[in-house]
C-alpha positions as CSV (number, residue, x, y, z in Angstrom):
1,X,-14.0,-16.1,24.0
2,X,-13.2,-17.7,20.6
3,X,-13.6,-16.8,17.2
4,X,-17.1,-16.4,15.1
5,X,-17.4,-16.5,11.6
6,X,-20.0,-14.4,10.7
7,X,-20.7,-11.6,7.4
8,X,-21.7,-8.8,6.4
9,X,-23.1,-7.2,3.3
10,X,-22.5,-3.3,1.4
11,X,-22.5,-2.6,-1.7
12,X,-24.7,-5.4,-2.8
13,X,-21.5,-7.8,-1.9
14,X,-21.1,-10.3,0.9
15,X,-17.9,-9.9,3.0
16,X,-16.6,-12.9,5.3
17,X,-15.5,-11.8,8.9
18,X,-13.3,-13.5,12.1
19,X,-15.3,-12.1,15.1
20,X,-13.5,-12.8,18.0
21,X,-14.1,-11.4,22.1
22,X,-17.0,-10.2,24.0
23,X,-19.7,-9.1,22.0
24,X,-20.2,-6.1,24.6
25,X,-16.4,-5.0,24.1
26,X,-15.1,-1.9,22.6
27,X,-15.7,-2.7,18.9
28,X,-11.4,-2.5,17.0
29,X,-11.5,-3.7,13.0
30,X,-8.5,-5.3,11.8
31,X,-7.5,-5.0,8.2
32,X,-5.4,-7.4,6.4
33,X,-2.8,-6.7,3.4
34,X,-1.8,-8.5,0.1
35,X,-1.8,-11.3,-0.8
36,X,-3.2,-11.8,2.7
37,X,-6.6,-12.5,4.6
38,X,-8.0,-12.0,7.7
39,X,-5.7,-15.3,9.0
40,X,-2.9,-13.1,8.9
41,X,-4.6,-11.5,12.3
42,X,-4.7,-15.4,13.9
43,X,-1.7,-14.9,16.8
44,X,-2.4,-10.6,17.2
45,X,-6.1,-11.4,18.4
46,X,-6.2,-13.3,21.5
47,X,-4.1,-10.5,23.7
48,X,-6.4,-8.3,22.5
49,X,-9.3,-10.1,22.7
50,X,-8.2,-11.2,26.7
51,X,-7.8,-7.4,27.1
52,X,-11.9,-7.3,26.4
53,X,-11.9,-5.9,22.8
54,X,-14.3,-7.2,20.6
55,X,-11.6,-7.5,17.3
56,X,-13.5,-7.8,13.6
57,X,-11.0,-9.0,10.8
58,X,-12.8,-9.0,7.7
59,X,-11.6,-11.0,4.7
60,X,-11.8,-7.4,2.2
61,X,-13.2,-6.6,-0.9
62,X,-11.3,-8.8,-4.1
63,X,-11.1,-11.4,-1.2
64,X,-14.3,-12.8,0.3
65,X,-15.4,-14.7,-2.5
66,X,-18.6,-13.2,-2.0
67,X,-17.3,-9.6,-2.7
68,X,-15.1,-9.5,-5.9
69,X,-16.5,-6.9,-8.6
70,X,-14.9,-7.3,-11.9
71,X,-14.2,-3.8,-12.7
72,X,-11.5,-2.1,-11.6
73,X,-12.8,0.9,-10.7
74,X,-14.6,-1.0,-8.0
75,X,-11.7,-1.4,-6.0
76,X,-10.9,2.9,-5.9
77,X,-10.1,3.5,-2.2
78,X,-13.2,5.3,-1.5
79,X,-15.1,1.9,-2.0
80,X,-12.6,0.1,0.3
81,X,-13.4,3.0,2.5
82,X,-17.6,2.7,2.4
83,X,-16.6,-1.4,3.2
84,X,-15.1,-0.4,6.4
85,X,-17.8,2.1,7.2
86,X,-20.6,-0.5,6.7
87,X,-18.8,-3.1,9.5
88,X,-18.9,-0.6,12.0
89,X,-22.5,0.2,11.1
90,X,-23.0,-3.3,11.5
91,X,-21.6,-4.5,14.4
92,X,-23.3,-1.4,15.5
93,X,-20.2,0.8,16.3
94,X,-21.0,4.4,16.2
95,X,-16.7,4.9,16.9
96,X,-13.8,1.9,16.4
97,X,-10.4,1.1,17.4
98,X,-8.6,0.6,14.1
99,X,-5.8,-1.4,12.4
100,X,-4.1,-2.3,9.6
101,X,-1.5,-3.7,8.0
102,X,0.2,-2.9,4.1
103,X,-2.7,-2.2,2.1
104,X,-5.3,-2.8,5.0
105,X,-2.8,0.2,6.7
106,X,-3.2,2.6,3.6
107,X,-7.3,2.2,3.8
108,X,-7.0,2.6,7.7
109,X,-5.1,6.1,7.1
110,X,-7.9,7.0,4.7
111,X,-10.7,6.0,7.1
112,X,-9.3,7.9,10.0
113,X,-8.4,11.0,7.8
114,X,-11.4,11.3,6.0
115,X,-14.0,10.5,8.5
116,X,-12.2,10.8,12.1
117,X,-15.8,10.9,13.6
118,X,-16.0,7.1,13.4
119,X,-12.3,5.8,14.8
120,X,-11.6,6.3,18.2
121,X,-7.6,5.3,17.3
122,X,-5.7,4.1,14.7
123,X,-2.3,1.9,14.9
124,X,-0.9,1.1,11.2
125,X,1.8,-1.2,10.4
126,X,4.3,-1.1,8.0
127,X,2.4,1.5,5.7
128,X,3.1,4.8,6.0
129,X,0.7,7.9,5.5
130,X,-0.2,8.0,1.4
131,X,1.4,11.3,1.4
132,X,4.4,10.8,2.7
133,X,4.7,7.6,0.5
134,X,4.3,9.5,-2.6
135,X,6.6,12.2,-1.5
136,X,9.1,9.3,-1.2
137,X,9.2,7.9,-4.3
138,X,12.6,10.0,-5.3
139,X,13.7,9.2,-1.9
140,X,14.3,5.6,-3.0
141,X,10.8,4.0,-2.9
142,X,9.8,4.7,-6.7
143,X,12.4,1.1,-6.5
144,X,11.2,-0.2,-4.0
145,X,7.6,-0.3,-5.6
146,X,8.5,-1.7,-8.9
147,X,6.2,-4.7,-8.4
148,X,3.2,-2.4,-8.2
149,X,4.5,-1.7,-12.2
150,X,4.6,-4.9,-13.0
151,X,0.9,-5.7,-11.5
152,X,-0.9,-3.4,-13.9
153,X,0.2,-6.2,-16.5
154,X,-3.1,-8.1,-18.0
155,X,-3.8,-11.4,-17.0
156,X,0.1,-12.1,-16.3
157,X,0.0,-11.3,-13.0
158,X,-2.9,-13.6,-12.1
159,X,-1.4,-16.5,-13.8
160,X,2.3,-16.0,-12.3
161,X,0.7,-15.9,-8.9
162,X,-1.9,-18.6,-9.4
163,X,0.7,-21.1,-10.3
164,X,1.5,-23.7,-8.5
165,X,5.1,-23.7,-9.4
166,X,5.3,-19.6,-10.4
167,X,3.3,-18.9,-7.4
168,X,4.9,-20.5,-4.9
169,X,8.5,-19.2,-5.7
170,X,7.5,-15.8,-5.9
171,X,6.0,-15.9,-2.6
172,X,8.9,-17.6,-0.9
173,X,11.2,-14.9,-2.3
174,X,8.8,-12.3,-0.3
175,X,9.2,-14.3,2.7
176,X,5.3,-14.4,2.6
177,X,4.8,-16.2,5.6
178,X,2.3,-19.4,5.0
179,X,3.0,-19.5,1.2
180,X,1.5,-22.7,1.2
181,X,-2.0,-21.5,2.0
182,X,-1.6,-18.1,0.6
183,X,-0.9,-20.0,-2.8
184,X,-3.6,-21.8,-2.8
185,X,-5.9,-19.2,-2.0
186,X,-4.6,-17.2,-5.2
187,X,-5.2,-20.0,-7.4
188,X,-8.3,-19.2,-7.5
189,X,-7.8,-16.8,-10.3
190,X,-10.9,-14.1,-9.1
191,X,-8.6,-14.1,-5.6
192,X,-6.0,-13.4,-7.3
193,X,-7.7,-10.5,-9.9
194,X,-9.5,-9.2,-7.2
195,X,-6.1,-9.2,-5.1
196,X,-4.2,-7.2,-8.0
197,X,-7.1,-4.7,-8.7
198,X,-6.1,-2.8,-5.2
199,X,-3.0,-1.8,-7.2
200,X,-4.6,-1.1,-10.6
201,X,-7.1,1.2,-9.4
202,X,-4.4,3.3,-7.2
203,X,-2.3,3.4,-10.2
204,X,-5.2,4.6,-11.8
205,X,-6.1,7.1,-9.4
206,X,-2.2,8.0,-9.2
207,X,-2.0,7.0,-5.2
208,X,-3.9,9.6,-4.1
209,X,-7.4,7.7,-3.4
210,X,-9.7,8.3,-5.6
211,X,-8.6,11.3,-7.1
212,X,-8.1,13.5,-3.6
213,X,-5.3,13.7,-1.4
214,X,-5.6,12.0,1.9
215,X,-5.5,14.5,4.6
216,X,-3.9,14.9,8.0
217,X,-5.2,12.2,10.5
218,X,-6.5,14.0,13.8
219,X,-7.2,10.8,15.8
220,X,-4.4,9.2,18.0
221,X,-2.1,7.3,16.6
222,X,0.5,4.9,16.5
223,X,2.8,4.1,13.5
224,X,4.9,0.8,13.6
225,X,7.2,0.2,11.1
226,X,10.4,-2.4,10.5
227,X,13.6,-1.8,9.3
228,X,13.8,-5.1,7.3
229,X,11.0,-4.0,5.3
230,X,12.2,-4.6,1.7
231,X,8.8,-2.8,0.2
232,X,8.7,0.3,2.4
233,X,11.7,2.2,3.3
234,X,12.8,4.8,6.2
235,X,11.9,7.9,4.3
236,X,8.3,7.7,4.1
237,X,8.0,6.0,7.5
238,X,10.1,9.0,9.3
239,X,8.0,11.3,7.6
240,X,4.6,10.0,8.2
241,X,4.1,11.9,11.9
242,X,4.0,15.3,9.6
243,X,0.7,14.2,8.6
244,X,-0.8,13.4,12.1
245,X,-1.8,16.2,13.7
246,X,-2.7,14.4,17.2
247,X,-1.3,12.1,19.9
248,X,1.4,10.7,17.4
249,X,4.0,7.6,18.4
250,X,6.5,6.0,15.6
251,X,7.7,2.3,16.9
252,X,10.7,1.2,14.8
253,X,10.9,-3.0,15.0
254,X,14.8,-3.7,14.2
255,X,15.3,-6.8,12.5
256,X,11.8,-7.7,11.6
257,X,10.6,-7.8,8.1
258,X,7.6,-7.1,6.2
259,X,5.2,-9.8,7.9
260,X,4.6,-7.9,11.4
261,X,1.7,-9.7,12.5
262,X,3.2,-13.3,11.8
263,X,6.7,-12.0,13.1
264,X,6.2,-10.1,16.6
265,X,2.2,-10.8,17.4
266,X,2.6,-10.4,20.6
267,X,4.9,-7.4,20.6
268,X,2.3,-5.6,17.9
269,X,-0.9,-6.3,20.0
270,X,0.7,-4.4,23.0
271,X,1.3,-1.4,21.3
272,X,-2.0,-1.9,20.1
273,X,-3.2,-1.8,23.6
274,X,-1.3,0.9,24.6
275,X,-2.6,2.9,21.9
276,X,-6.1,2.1,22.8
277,X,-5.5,2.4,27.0
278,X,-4.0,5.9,25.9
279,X,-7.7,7.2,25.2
280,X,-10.2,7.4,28.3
């Protein structure tokens, strides 16, 4: 079945979503990262979708044009939390399938710790559990997350990215795949403030989202990290199964990069399905 554009609307904003499979189908919501939308989800949908899930990939807060607040605080990660909340009230799923990738992996580990009622399994790529990034910050990460630093900068930030010249060389050397598109989608300088405000508010907040820790998830779940990953290193991703207290499996992709979903679609939507066939 292909793909529907369709929306949604919480919190008096208007989110975009790629609806894809039978309508009847278990219900799993994919989340996107930075600088990233719901196209970075294209080639991990239709195995999943031939499978007979119904897969909804919103375009997230900061980046439907129809749901970019100006304030900061707007973007704390209990609001990216309620967003999530309100699809599956939408689409009319009391429980979901869930996954995420980079920052769209950080809100999934919120989701499933903080209201476990509502995901029936979770599989997050590349991001590890909050905690365990935090707690790996002297392990080598603090380095490895220098950018976030640099993206509490006013204005600066926007402008770099949103330049056609600036822009595109700082997404090539982050291997970012479709720069091309991805650059001209942060030109649009409320993308690309909307974008940044995911960091600013968790450096307000000091990582912990919104001010509590996240908890130990309790639904099943499958990690899947790379170990080309120049963002998030092995600490924090060998660490993350202390904070699952559940059906737990870590996947290590060798020689892959940051990009999963571009890189190994196929590869990521089987472990998706296995993690999903693993619950009756």
């Amino acid at each position: 079945m292909g793909e529907r554009l369709t929306g949604y609307t919480h919190d008096g904003l208007r989110f975009d979503v790629r609806d894809a499979g039978p309508l009847d189908g278990p219900t799993l919501v994919a989340l996107h990262g930075f600088p990233q939308t719901s196209a970075s989800w294209h080639a991990v949908t239709p195995p999943l979708t031939a499978a007979g899930l119904r897969v909804l990939a919103p375009d997230q807060r900061g980046y439907s044009p129809g749901a970019r607040p100006r304030e900061v605080s707007a973007y704390a990660l209990p609001a990216l939390v309620d967003d999530v909340l309100a699809l599956a009230d939408a689409a009319g799923a009391e429980r979901v399938d869930l996954l995420g990738h980079d920052w769209g992996g950080a809100v999934a580990w919120a989701v499933a710790a903080r209201h476990p009622e509502r995901v029936r399994t979770l599989t997050v790529v590349s991001t590890p559990h909050p905690a365990a990034l935090v707690a790996a910050l002297p392990h080598g990460q603090a380095l490895r997350s220098w950018y976030m630093a640099a993206f509490q900068l006013p204005w600066l930030p926007e402008r770099v990215l949103g330049g056609p010249r600036s822009g595109r060389r700082l997404l090539e050397a982050m291997s970012t795949p479709r720069p091309d598109e991805v650059q001209a989608f942060l030109a649009d300088r409320g993308a690309a403030r909307g974008a940044l405000a995911w960091y600013r508010a968790a450096f307000r907040s000091g990582l912990r989202g919104g001010g509590e820790p996240i908890g130990v998830v309790r639904v099943p779940t499958t990690y899947v990290w790379s170990d080309a990953d120049p963002a998030l290193g092995r600490w924090a991703a060998e660490h993350t199964g202390e904070r699952v207290d559940a059906d737990y499996r870590f996947v290590v992709l060798e020689g892959v990069s940051h990009w999963v979903p571009e890189e190994r679609p196929a590869e990521l939507a089987a472990l998706v399905l296995d993690r999903v066939r693993r619950v009756p």
